[in-house]
Residue, then its C-alpha position, 0 to 999 in steps of 0.5 A: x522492549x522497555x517496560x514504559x511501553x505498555x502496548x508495543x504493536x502501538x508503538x512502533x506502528x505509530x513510529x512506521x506512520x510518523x517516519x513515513x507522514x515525515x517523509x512525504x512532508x520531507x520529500x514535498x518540501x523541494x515542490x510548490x505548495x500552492x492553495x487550498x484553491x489552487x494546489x501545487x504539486x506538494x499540497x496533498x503529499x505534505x497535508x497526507x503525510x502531515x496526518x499520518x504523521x498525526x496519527x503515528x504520534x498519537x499511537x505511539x503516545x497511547x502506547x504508554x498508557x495503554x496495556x497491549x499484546x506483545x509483539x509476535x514475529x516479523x512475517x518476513x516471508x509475507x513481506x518478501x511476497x506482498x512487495x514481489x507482486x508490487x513490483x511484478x505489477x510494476x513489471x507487467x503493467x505496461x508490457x504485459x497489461x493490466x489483466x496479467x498486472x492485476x491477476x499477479x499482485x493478486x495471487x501474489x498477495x492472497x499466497x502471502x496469507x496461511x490460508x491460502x488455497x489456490x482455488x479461492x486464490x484464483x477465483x480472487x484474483x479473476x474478480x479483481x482483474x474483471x473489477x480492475x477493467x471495468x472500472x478503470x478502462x471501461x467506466x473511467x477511460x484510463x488509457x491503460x492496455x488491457x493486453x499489452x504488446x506482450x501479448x498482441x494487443 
C-alpha cells in the first residue's frame, strides 16, 4: 500500500462505495429521470448511487489525512456464505416460500459470524422469519407465500 495513504480501510471502502454510487448512475442512464414531482424509473437509482458516489469520495480523500489501522485479511469464506444465502433466498423465495427464504439467509448469514452457535443462530432466524411474516404479508398485504407449492401452500 503506498505510504500516501494513511488509513487503507478508508480507501478502499471509499472506492467500493464510489464504484458501486457510479454504477447505479451508469446503469440509470439507459431509464427516464423524469421529477422530483414526478420520477421516472432512474430517479432514485442515480440520486442513491450519486450519494454513494458522494461518500466513496469523501472516505477515500479522508484516507490521506488520516492515521488508520491496516487492512487485515479478506474474509473470503464469510463472503462465499453471506452471498450463498442471497442467492439461496432468491431460490426459495418463490417455490419454497418466505418462511424457509428468510429462515436460510438468516442462518446462512449468522454461520458467517466466529461466534456462532447454533442455538442463537435458530433462535435468530425464527424471529426474523416471525417479523418477516408479520410485517410484509400480514401488516403490508405483500402477496408473497408464506408456504410456497413446494410445501402445499
Amino acid at each position: 500500500m503506498p505510504s500516501f495513504i494513511r488509513h487503507p480501510k478508508d480507501f478502499w471502502t471509499g472506492i467500493i462505495f464510489l464504484f458501486i454510487g457510479l454504477a447505479a448512475i451508469i446503469i440509470g442512464r439507459d431509464y427516464s429521470m423524469g421529477t422530483a414531482g414526478k420520477m421516472g424509473p432512474a430517479y432514485f437509482p442515480t440520486i442513491l448511487g450519486g450519494l454513494l458516489a458522494l461518500i466513496g469520495l469523501i472516505a477515500a480523500v479522508r484516507s490521506f489525512f488520516r492515521e488508520g489501522e491496516a487492512l487485515e485479511k479478506f474474509a473470503i469464506k464469510e463472503t462465499v456464505l453471506i452471498l450463498s444465502g442471497v442467492l439461496l433466498f432468491g431460490f426459495l423465495i418463490r417455490g419454497a416460500g418466505l418462511v424457509a427464504a428468510i429462515f436460510a439467509i438468516v442462518l446462512f448469514s449468522a454461520f458467517a459470524s466466529a461466534k456462532f452457535k447454533v442455538l442463537h443462530g435458530v433462535a435468530l432466524a425464527t424471529g426474523m422469519t416471525i417479523f418477516a411474516v408479520v410485517v410484509f404479508v400480514k401488516l403490508l398485504g405483500l402477496p408473497i407465500a408464506i408456504f410456497g407449492p413446494w410445501f402445499g401452500g
